[in-house]
Structure formats: structure tokens, C-alpha cells
C-alpha positions as CSV (number, residue, x, y, z in Angstrom):
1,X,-47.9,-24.7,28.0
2,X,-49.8,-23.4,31.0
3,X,-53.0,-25.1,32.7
4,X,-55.3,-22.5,31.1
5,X,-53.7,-23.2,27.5
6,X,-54.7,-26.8,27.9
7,X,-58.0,-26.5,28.8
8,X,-58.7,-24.3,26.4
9,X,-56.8,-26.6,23.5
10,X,-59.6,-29.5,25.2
11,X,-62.0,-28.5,24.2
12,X,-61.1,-27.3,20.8
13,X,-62.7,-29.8,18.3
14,X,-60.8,-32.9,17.5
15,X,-60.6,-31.8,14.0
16,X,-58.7,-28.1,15.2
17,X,-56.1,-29.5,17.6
18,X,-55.3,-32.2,14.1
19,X,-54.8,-29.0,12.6
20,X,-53.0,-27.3,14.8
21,X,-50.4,-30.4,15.7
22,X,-48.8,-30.2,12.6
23,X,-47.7,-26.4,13.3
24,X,-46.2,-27.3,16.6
25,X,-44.4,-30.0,15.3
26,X,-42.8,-27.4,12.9
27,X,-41.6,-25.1,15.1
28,X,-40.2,-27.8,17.1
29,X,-38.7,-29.4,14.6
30,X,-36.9,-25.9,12.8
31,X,-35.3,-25.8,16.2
32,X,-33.5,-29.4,15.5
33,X,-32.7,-27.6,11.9
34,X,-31.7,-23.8,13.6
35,X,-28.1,-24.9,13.9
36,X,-27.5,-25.5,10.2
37,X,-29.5,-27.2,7.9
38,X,-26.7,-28.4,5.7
39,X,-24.6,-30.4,8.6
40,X,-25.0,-33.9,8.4
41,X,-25.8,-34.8,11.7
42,X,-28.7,-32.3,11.5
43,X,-30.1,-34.0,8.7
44,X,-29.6,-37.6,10.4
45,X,-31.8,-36.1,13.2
46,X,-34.8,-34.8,10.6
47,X,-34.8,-38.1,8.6
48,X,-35.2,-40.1,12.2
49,X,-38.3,-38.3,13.2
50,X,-39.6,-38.5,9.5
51,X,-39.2,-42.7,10.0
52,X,-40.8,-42.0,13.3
53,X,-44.4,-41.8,12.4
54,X,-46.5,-40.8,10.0
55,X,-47.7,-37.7,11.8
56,X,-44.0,-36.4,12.2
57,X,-43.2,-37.5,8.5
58,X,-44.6,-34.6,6.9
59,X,-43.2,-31.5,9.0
60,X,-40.0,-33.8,9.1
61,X,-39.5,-34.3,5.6
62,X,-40.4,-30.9,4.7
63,X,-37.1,-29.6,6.8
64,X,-34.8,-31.7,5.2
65,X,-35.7,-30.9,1.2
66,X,-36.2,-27.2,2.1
67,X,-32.4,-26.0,1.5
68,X,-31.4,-28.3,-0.9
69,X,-27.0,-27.7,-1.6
70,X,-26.8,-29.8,-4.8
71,X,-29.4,-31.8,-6.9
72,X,-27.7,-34.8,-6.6
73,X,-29.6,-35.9,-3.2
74,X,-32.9,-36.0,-5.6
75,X,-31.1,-38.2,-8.3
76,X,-30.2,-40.7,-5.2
77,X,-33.0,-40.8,-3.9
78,X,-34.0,-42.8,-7.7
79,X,-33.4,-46.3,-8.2
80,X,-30.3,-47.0,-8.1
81,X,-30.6,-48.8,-11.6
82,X,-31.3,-45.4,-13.4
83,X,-28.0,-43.6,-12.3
84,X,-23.9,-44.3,-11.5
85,X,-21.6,-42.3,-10.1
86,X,-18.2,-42.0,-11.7
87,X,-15.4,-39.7,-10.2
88,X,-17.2,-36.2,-9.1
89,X,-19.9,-36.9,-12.0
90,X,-23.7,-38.3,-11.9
91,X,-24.8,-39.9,-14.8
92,X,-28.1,-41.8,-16.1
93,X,-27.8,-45.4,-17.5
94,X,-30.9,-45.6,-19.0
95,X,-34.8,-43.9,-19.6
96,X,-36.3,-42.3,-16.9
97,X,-40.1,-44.2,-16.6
98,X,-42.8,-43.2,-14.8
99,X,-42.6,-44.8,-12.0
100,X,-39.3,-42.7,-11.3
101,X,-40.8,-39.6,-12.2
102,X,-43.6,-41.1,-9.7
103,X,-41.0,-41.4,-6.9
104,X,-39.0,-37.6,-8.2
105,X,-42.3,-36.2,-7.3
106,X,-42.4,-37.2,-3.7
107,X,-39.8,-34.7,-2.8
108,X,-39.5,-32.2,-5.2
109,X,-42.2,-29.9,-4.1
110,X,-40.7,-29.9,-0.9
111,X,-37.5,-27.7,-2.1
112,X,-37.4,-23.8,-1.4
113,X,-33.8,-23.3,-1.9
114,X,-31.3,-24.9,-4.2
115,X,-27.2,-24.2,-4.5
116,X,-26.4,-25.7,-7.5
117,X,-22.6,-26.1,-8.6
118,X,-22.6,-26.7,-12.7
119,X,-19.0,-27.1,-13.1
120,X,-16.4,-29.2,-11.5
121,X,-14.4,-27.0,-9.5
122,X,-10.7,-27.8,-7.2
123,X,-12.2,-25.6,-4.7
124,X,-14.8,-28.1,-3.9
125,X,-16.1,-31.8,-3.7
126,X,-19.5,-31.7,-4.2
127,X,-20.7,-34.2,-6.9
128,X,-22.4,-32.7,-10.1
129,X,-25.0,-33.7,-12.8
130,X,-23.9,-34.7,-16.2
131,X,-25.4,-33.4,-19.2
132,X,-27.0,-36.5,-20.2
133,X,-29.1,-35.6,-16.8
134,X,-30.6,-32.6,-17.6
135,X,-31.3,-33.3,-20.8
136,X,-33.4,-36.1,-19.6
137,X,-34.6,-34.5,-16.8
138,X,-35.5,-31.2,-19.5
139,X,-38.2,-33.8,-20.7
140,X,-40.7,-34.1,-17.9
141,X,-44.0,-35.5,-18.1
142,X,-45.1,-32.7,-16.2
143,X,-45.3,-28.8,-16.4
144,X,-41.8,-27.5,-15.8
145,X,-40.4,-26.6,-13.5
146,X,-38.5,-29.1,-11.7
147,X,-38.9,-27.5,-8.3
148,X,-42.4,-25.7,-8.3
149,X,-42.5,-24.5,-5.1
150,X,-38.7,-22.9,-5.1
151,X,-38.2,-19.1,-4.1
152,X,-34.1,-19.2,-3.8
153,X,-32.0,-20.4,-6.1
154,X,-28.1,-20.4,-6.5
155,X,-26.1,-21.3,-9.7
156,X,-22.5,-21.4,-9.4
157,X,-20.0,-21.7,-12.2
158,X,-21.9,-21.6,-14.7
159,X,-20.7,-22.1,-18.0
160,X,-21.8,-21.3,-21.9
161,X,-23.4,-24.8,-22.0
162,X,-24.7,-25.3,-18.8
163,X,-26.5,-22.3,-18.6
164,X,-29.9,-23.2,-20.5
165,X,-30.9,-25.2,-17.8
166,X,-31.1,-22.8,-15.6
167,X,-34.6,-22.6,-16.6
168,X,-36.4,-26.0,-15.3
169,X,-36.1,-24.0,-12.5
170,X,-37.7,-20.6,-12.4
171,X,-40.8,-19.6,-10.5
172,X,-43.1,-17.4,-10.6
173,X,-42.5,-18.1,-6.9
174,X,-38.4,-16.9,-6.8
175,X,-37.4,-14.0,-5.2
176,X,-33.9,-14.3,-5.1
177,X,-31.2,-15.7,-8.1
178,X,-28.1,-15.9,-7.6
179,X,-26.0,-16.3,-10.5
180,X,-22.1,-17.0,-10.6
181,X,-19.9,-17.8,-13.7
182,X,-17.5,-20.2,-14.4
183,X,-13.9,-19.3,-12.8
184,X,-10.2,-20.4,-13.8
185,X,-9.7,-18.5,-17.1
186,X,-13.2,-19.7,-18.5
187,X,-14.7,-16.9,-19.9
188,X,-19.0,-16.7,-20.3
189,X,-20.1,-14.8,-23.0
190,X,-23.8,-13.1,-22.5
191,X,-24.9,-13.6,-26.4
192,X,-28.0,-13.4,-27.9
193,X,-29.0,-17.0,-26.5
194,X,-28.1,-16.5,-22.9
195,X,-29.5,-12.8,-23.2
196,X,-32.5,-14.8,-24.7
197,X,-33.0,-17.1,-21.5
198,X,-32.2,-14.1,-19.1
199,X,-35.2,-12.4,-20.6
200,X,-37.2,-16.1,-20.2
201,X,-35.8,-15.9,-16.6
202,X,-37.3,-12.3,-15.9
203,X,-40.5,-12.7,-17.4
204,X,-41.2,-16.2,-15.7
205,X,-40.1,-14.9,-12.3
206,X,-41.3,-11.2,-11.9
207,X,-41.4,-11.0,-8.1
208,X,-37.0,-11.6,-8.1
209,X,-36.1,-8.8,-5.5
210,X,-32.7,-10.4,-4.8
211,X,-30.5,-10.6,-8.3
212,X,-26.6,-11.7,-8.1
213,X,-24.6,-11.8,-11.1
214,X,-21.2,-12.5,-9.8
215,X,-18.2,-11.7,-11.4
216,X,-14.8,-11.9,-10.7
217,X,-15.3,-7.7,-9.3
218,X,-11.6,-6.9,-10.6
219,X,-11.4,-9.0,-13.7
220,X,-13.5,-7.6,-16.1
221,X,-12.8,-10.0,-18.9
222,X,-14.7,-12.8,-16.6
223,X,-18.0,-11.8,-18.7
224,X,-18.0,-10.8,-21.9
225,X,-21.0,-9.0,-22.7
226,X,-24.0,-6.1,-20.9
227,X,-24.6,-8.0,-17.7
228,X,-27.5,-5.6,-16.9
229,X,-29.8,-6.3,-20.3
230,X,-32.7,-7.8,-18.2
231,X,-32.9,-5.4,-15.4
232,X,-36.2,-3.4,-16.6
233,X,-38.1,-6.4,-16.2
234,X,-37.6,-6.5,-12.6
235,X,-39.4,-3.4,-10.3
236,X,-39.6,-4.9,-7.0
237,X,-35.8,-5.5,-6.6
238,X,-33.7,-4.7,-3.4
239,X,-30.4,-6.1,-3.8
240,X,-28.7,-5.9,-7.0
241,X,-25.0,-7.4,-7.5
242,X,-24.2,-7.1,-11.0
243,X,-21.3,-6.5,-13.8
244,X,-21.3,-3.7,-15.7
245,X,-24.4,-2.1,-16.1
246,X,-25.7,0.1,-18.9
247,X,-26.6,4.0,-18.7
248,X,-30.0,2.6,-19.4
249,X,-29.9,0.2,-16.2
250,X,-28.5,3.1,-13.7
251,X,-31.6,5.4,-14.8
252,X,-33.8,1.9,-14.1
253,X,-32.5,1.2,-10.7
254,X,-32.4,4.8,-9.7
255,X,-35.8,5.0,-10.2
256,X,-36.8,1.8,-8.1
257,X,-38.0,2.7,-4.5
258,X,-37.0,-0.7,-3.0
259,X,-33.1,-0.7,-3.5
260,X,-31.1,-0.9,-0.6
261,X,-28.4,-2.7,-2.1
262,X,-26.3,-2.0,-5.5
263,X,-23.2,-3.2,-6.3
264,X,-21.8,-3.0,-9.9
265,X,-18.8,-1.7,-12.5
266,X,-19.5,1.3,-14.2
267,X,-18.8,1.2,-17.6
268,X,-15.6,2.8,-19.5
269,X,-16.8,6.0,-20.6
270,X,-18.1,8.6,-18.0
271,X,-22.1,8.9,-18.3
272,X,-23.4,11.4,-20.3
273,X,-25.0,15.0,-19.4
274,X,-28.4,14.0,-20.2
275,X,-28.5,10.7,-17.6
276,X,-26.7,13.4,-15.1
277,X,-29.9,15.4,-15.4
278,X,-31.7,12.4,-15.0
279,X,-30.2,11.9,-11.9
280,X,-30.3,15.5,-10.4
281,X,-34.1,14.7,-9.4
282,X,-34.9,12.6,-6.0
283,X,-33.4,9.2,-6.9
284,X,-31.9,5.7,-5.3
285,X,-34.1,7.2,-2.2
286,X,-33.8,4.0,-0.4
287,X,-30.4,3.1,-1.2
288,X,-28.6,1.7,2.1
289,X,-24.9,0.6,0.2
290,X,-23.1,1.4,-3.3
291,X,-20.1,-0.7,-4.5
292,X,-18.6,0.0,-7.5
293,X,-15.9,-0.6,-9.4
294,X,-14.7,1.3,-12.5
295,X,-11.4,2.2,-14.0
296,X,-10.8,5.7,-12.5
297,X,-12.2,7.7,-10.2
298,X,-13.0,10.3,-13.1
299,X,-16.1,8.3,-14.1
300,X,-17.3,7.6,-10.7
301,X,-17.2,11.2,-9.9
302,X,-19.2,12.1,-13.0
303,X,-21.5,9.5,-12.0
304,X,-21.7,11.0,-8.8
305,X,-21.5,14.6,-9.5
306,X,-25.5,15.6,-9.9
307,X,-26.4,12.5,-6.9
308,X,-28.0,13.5,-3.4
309,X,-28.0,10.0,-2.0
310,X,-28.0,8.8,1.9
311,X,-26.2,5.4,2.2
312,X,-24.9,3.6,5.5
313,X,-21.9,1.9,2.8
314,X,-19.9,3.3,-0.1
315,X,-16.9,0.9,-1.5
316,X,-15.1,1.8,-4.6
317,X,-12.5,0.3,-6.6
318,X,-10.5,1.5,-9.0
319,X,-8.4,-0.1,-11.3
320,X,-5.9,2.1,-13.0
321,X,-3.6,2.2,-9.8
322,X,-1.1,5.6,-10.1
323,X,-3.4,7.3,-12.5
324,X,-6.4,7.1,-9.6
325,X,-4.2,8.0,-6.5
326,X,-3.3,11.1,-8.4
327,X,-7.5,12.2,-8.8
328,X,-8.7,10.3,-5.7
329,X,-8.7,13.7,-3.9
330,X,-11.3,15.2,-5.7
331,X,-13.7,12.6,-5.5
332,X,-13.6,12.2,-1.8
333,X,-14.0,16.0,-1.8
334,X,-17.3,15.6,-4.0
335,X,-18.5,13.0,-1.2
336,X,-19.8,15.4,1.4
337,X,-22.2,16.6,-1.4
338,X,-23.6,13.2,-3.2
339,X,-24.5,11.8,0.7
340,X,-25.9,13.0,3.2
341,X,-23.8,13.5,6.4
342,X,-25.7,11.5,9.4
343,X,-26.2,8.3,7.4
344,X,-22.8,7.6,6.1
345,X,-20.8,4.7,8.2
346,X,-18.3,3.1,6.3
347,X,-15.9,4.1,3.2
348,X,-14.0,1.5,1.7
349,X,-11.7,3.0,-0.9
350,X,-9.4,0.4,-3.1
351,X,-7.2,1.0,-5.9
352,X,-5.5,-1.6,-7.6
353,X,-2.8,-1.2,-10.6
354,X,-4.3,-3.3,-13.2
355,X,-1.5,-2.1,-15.5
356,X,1.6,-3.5,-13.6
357,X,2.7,0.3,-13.5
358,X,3.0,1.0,-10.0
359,X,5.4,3.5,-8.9
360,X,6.7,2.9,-5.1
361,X,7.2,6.6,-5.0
362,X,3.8,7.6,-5.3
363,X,1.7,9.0,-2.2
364,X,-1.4,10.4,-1.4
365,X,-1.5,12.7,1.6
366,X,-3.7,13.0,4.9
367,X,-5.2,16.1,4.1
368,X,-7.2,14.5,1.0
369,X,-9.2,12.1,3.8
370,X,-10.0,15.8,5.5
371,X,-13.8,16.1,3.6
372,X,-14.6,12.6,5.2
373,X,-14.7,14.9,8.3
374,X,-17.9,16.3,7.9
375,X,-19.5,12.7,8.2
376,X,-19.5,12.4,12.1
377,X,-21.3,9.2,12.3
378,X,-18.5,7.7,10.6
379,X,-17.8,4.0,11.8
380,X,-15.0,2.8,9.3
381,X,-12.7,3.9,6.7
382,X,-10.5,1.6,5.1
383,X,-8.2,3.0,2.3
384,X,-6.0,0.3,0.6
385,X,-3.4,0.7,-2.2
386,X,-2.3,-2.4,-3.5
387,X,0.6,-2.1,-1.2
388,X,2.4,0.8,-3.5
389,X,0.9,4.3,-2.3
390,X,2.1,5.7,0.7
391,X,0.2,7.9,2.6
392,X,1.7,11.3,4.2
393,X,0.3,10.6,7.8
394,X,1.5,12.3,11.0
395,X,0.7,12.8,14.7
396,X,-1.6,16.2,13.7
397,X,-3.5,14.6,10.9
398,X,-4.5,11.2,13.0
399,X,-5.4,13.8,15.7
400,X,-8.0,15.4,13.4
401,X,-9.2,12.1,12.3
402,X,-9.6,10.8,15.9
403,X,-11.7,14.0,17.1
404,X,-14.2,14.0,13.8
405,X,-14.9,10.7,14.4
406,X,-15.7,9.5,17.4
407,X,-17.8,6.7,16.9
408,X,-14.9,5.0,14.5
409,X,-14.7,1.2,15.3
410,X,-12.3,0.4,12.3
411,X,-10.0,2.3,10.9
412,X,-6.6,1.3,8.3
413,X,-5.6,4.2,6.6
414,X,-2.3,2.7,5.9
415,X,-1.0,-0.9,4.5
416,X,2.8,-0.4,3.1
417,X,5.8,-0.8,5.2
418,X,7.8,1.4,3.0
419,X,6.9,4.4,4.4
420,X,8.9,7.2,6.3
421,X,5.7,8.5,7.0
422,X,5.1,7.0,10.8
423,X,3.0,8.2,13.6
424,X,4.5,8.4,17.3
425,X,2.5,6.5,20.3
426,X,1.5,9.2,21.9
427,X,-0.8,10.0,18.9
428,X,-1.8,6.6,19.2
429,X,-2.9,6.5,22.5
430,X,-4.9,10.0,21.7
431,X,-6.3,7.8,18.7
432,X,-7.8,5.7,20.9
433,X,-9.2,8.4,23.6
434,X,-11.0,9.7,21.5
435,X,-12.4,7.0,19.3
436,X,-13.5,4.3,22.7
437,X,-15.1,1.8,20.4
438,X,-12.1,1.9,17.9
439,X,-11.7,-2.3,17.5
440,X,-9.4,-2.9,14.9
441,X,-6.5,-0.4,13.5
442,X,-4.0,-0.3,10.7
443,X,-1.5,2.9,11.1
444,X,1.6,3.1,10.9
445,X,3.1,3.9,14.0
446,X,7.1,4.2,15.6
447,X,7.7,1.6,18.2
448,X,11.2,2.7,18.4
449,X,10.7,4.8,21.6
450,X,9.5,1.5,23.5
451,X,12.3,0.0,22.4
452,X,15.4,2.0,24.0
453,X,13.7,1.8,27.8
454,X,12.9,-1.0,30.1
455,X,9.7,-1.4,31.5
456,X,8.1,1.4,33.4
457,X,7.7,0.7,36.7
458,X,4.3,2.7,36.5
459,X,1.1,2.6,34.4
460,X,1.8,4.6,31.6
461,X,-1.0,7.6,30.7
462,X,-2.1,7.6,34.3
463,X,-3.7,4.1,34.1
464,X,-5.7,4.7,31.1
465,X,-6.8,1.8,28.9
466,X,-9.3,1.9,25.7
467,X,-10.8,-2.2,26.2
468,X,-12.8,-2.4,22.4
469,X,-9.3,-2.6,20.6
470,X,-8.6,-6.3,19.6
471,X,-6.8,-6.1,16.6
472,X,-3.9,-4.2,15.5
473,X,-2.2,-4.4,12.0
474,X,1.6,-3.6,12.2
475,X,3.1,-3.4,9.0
476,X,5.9,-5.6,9.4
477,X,7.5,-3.0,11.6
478,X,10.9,-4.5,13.0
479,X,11.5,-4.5,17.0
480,X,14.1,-4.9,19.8
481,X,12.7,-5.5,22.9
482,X,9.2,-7.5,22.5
483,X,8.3,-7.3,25.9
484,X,8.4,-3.6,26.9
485,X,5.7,-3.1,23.9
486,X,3.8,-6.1,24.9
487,X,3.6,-4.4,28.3
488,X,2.9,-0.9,26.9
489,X,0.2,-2.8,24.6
490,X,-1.3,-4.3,27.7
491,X,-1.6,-1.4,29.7
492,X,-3.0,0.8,26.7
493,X,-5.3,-1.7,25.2
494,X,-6.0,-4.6,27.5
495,X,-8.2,-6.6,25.3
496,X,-5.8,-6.7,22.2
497,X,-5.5,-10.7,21.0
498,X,-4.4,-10.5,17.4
499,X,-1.4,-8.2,16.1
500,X,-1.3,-9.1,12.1
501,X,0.8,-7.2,9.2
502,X,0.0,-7.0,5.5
503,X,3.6,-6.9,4.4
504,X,6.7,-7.9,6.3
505,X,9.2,-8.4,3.8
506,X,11.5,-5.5,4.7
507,X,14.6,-4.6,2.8
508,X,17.5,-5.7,5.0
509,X,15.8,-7.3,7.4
510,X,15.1,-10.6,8.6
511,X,10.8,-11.2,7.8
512,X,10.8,-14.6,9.6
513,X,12.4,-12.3,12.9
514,X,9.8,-9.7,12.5
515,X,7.3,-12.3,12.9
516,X,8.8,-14.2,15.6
517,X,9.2,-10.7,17.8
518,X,5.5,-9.8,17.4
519,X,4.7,-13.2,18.0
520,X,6.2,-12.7,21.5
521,X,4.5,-10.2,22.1
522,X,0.9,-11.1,21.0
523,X,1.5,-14.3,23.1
524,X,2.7,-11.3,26.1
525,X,-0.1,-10.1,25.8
526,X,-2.3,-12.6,26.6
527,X,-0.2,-13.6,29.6
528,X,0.2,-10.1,31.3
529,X,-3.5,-9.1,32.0
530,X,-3.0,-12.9,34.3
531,X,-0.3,-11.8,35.8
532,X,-1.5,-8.4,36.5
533,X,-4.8,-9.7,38.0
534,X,-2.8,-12.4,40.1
535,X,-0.4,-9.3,41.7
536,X,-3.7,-7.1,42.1
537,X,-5.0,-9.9,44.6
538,X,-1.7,-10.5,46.1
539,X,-1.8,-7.2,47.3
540,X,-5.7,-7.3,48.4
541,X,-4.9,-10.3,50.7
542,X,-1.6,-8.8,52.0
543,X,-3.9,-5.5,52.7
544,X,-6.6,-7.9,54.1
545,X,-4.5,-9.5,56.3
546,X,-3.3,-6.4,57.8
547,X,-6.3,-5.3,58.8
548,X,-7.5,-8.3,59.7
549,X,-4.3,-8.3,62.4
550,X,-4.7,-4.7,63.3
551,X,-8.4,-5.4,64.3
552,X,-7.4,-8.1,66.2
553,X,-4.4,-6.4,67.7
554,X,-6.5,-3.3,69.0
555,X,-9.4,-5.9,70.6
556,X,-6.8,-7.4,72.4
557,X,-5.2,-4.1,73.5
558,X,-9.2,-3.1,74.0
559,X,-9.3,-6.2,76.5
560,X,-6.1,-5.3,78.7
């Protein structure tokens, strides 16, 4: 605070600068709780100034209730009489009076966010409520809800039962729900009660913008029911994460001029001519990134087939594995006409083989990528197969992928080691010429001709090096000589630190070598650029020195 600042706080009246203390000390204190509000030691801090004094217990107090992960910390905070703790499980042992309502009521405006875990999970160790709880806790003496002032909430696995009380804690204050279902083979069912209470949740909280309805994305049988049946309550939504969603809900959200986000499964059945009409007019206008899921690419393309759209993010899976590789062609071909060309950054493209029916013949070739080109603003592409489908890459067809995209910073258009189908160096190196900021590739490439020779005693490609590369995927590719490649590596692509493969269980070879040899030369890696740098001033001082002796040989020629 500068000289001028405090005169002119001075003479503010006593009552303004009381009013204006409690704001500093906010912003002060949020610094103490930028780091993470949920570490311990964080907490520690806040609850120490809130003992302070009474003018930092208010600011204080207000930081350390306002992301709350877990109601448990409000049940402790209750004499200890009312509630025990027995394994992973809170439970009441007896009424709740006033006087602990009284003391509830201290702190539970203070909440904005809650992460509430229903059901006891392996994954975690965070304690959990036990029915008896809410049911008590459903009988308030005051208007529901529970946490009046929340805006976020979170509520992870639920279950069948423990769903209902889900609403002692809508607001008309939320704006984001997050809602995740019970994992581990325990299926939630979206009946007529629970569509009952989603329709409670959307009317009591009509300003939601944020809506999560996870679901295990390639498990459909994780929720049994229309995941979308509340969505036309909602108009002001921007992110939408949801299961399968209706022909009703698509038109809904299409027509919503605040969704940037959409990520959901499309149902079975392709969508009908009439909602493709409805789509032909100016829709999703705002839409920023689509992820969706479906069985084949068939449906998505009908889906797709009337759509002008401009997202930064498409990601599609598809479950039927052979089956999709087989039609995947002609959706990426209808691409370069559902979005528009300069937005487009990253395609994620994933097909799975949901019915165990993979054939390790099947293959998809280069060529079908080749409408992607017309996107030039391209950043990623990331093509995975389940490990199956080879793709027919070669030296020309990385080439043409390298020059329309030269902005690419990630690319893996390849994840199976069983592939003849291998691009040589030199194409790599031209790979990463073209594309500078290229950070992280997966292609299959032939280390073989590295292998037969001994180090160069020169830079190879005239000295050239790309530095943005860091990681490289490579396939469990088998090598002889780790060293010439971690020199070739380190020449090429300086700033390479991780070298990782997706598969390298080889027929007829030895996995645990393969990963001991590129081991070697990751750890190379590392060590070279040293080496290199040490040599580099080895020869600057040996240089130095000379000159420094040939100055000093002609001043003392200059003096005789």
C-alpha cells in the first residue's frame, strides 16, 4: 500500500475502513487457501487464524467450510455424544436436539461446494454417513436445505437407496451437479422415483449450467434407464456430461445458445429424418467439444450428416470393434462438412470390440485419415484400436500428414506391435520438420537401420534437432544396440525424457529385454545432452586458450 493509499484510507470514516477490513482479510487469507483447499496443513493454517481473533474468525472460517469433500467434518463438529464411528461408517446414537441443530447451524451456511461419496468404495478411505444419518438429518427444524448457500455439489456412487437424499441439498443457488453412480457391478436404475427426484432436482435448481451424469462411458449396462429425462428443464446449461440421451434431448440441447460442452452415448437406433431436418438449421452454435459414444459409427454419421458445427474437440467411441473399422472411413470423410475447418484442434477416434470378436487381421489404411487434411489448425489426432487394427502407414502417407498439419503437437496414429506396416527414420525426422511443436508421438517406426552401424562420428541431418518432442511411444519394438539410437534420439530430439510402449509382449521375444534396452536408452538420453555440453566447453577453453597464447605470443614478438 503506497503513502497516498493510506492517507486516503485515514480519513475514510471509522465505520468504511470496518467495512472494508474484512475484504482484505479475504483476499489475504484465499492466498493461505490458493494451494489447495483440501490439504491438511492448509486447513491447520485457516482454523489458527479463525482462533486468532474475532475479527479474523469470520473471513477464516468462511475458507475452511467453503469446499467441503465429505459431510462427515459437520457431523464432528456435533457432540460427540450424538454420533460414533465404526469402521469407514458414521452413525447417530441417539435424537438430534436443538441445541445440536443450534451448533449444525454455525457452519452450514458457510458451505459452497460439497463432494459427497454415498457408498463405500476400495478405491478410497473417506468415511461416510449411515442411513440412520440422513434420515435424521431429513427432519430438520428448519427449511431444507441442509446447505442453503451451496452452488457445487458432487455425489459419487450413488446407489438406488441413497439417492433420495440427494435433495436436502439443492439450491435455487447450484449451478453445477455432478452426479456419479455406484461402480463394481452395481447397477442404478433411473425408475419412476429417481426420475421423480430428478425432475424435483431441476425445478428446485433452475440456474444448473454445469450437469454430470457419469457413467461408466463404455459400459452401458452401468444405468439402466433415459439418463437425459430432465434436460428441458434446464436452459442456461454449458456443460453437459450425460448417458444416453433421447432424440427429444439432442433437439433440446441443440437449441441452447450456451453449450460449449456435450458429451453423451447416442442411442441404438440412428435418429430419424425428421430430427435430421431439425438439425439442418443453425444449431449447437456455441458448441466448443462433442464426445460421444455409440455402437457404430453408422449412427454417429447419421447424427452427423445434416450438422454445420465449429468445435475445438471431437472424441468418438465406438463399441462394435471390426464392424466400425470397416465404416470408419466414411465418417471421417463426412467430417470436413459437419465442422468447420479453422476451429477444429483435436480428434480422438476409439474403437473398442465390445463383442470379443476381434480379428488381428483387420486394418484400416492411411488414406482414410486423408479428409482430416483439410483441417489445418489441427493440434492432435489420436486414433486407438483396442490394440487389434493395424493401420497401413508408410513414409509417403506420414509425409502428407506432417505437411497438412503443421501446428500438430500430439499425434498416435498407431498402438499395435503386430504390424508389418513400419515407417523408416528418415520419415520421422521429416515428421518432426515439419510439425516443430510436435510433443508427444506414437508411430511405428524401423529402428533397424540404427542398429547395424556404430555411432556416427557426425551430427546426423546437418545438426538439426526439433526440442518440443518429450515423449515417444514405441510399440514394444525390439533393439540391438541401445546406444547408437539413444545417440540418434539425442541429436534428433534433444528434449526427449520418456520413451513408453502400449504393448510389448512380442511373439518370440523376450518383453522384459525390450524393456530393459529402451530403458537404456531413455536413461542415454538424459546423460548425452551432459556430455555433449561438457565436450562443447572443452573445446571453447581449448580455443580460448589458444588465443589467449597467440595474443600473448605476438605482444611479446611486438616487444622484440
Amino acid at each position: 500500500m503506497n503513502m497516498n493509499t493510506e492517507n486516503t484510507v485515514s480519513y475514510l470514516p471509522a465505520s468504511t475502513r470496518c467495512m472494508m477490513i474484512p475484504e482484505l482479510l479475504w483476499k489475504i487469507f484465499e492466498q493461505v487457501n490458493v494451494v489447495d483447499p483440501f490439504v491438511r496443513s492448509v486447513r491447520k493454517t485457516l482454523l489458527a487464524l479463525a482462533l486468532t481473533c474475532k475479527l479474523f474468525s469470520g473471513p477464516a472460517l468462511d475458507l475452511v467450510w467453503r469446499n467441503l469433500r465429505g459431510f462427515e467434518p459437520l457431523i464432528r463438529c456435533l457432540p460427540q455424544s450424538l454420533w460414533k464411528q465404526e469402521n469407514r461408517k458414521l452413525e447417530f446414537q441417539r435424537t438430534m436436539t436443538l441445541d445440536d441443530w443450534s451448533i449444525f447451524c454455525k457452519y452450514n451456511y458457510r458451505v459452497r461446494s460439497l463432494v459427497h461419496q454415498c457408498h463405500q468404495s476400495c478405491m478410497s478411505d473417506m468415511v461416510i454417513c449411515g442411513t440412520e444419518i440422513w434420515r435424521a438429518l431429513s427432519c430438520s427444524p428448519f427449511p431444507l436445505p441442509l446447505l442453503p448457500n451451496l452452488t457445487a455439489l458432487t455425489w459419487t456412487e450413488a446407489t438406488n437407496e441413497t439417492f433420495q437424499y440427494i435433495l436436502l441439498f439443492v439450491t435455487p443457488q447450484l449451478t453445477k451437479l455432478d452426479i456419479s453412480v455406484a461402480r463394481f457391478g452395481i447397477s442404478f436404475t433411473l425408475g419412476p422415483f429417481e426420475q421423480s427426484i430428478f425432475s424435483s432436482i431441476a425445478k428446485s435448481c433452475p440456474s444448473v449450467s454445469h450437469l454430470s451424469l457419469s457413467y461408466e462411458r463404455y459400459d452401458s449396462r452401468s444405468i439402466v434407464g433415459d439418463t437425459s429425462i430432465v434436460l428441458h428443464f434446464w436452459s442456461h446449461l454449458t456443460s453437459v456430461r450425460i448417458g444416453t440421451v433421447s432424440e427429444a434431448a439432442i433437439l433440446h440441447l441443440s437449441n441452447l445458445p450456451s453449450l460449449r460442452v456435450l458429451e453423451c452415448r447416442l442411442p441404438s437406433t440412428s435418429i430419424s429424418t425428421d430430427a435430421q431436418k431439425l438439425l439442418q438449421r443453425p444449431v449447437f452454435c456455441a458448441l466448443e467439444e462433442l464426445t460421444v459414444t455409440c455402437k457404430s459409427p453408422v449412427i454417429l454419421e447419421a447424427f452427423l450428416e445434416k450438422l454445420t458445427i465449429t468445435p475445438k474437440i471431437l472424441s468418438f467411441t465406438f463399441a462394435r470393434g471390426v464392424d466400425s473399422v470397416r465404416v470408419l472411413p466414411d465418417l471421417i470423410s463426412r467430417l470436413p462438412n459437419a465442422c468447420a475447418h479453422s476451429s477444429l484442434q483435436k480428434v480422438q477416434l476409439c474403437i473398442l470390440d465390445e463383442d470379443r470378436s476381434a480379428d488381428p487381421n483387420v486394418s484400416i489404411g492411411a488414406a482414410a485419415f486423408q479428409p482430416l487434411f483439410a483441417f489445418r489448425n489441427l493440434r492432435v489426432l489420436d486414433f486407438t484400436a483396442d490394440g487389434y487394427c493395424t493401420v497401413r502407414m508408410d513414409d509417403a502417407s506420414l509425409l502428407q500428414m506432417a505437411k497438412a498439419w503443421p501446428h500438430l503437437e500430439e499425434l498416435y496414429i498407431s498402438r499395435s506391435s503386430h504390424s508389418n506396416y513400419r515407417v523408416t527414420l528418415h520419415a520421422f525426422v521429416l515428421l518432426l520438420w515439419h510439425c516443430p511443436r510436435l510433443r508427444s508421438v506414437a508411430v511405428l517406426i524401423d529402428w533397424s537401420t540404427i542398429d547395424v552401424h556404430a555411432i556416427p562420428p557426425d551430427l546426423p541431418y546437418q545438426g538439426f534437432s526439433q526440442k518440443a518432442l518429450t515423449n515417444l511411444f514405441i510399440n514394444g519394438w525390439r533393439i540391438e544396440n541401445p546406444t547408437s539410437i539413444a545417440a540418434f534420439l539425442s541429436a534428433i530430439a534433444p528434449n526427449v525424457r520418456f520413451i513408453n510402449g502400449w504393448d510389448s509382449d512380442i511373439h518370440g521375444y523376450d518383453s522384459d529385454a525390450i524393456d530393459n534396452s529402451w530403458t537404456v536408452v531413455q536413461n542415454l538420453i538424459a546423460t548425452l545432452p551432459m556430455v555433449r555440453e561438457q565436450g562443447r566447453r572443452m573445446v571453447l577453453n581449448r580455443l580460448m586458450r589458444g588465443s589467449y597464447n597467440h595474443r600473448a605470443a605476438a605482444q611479446r614478438g611486438g616487444r622484440h
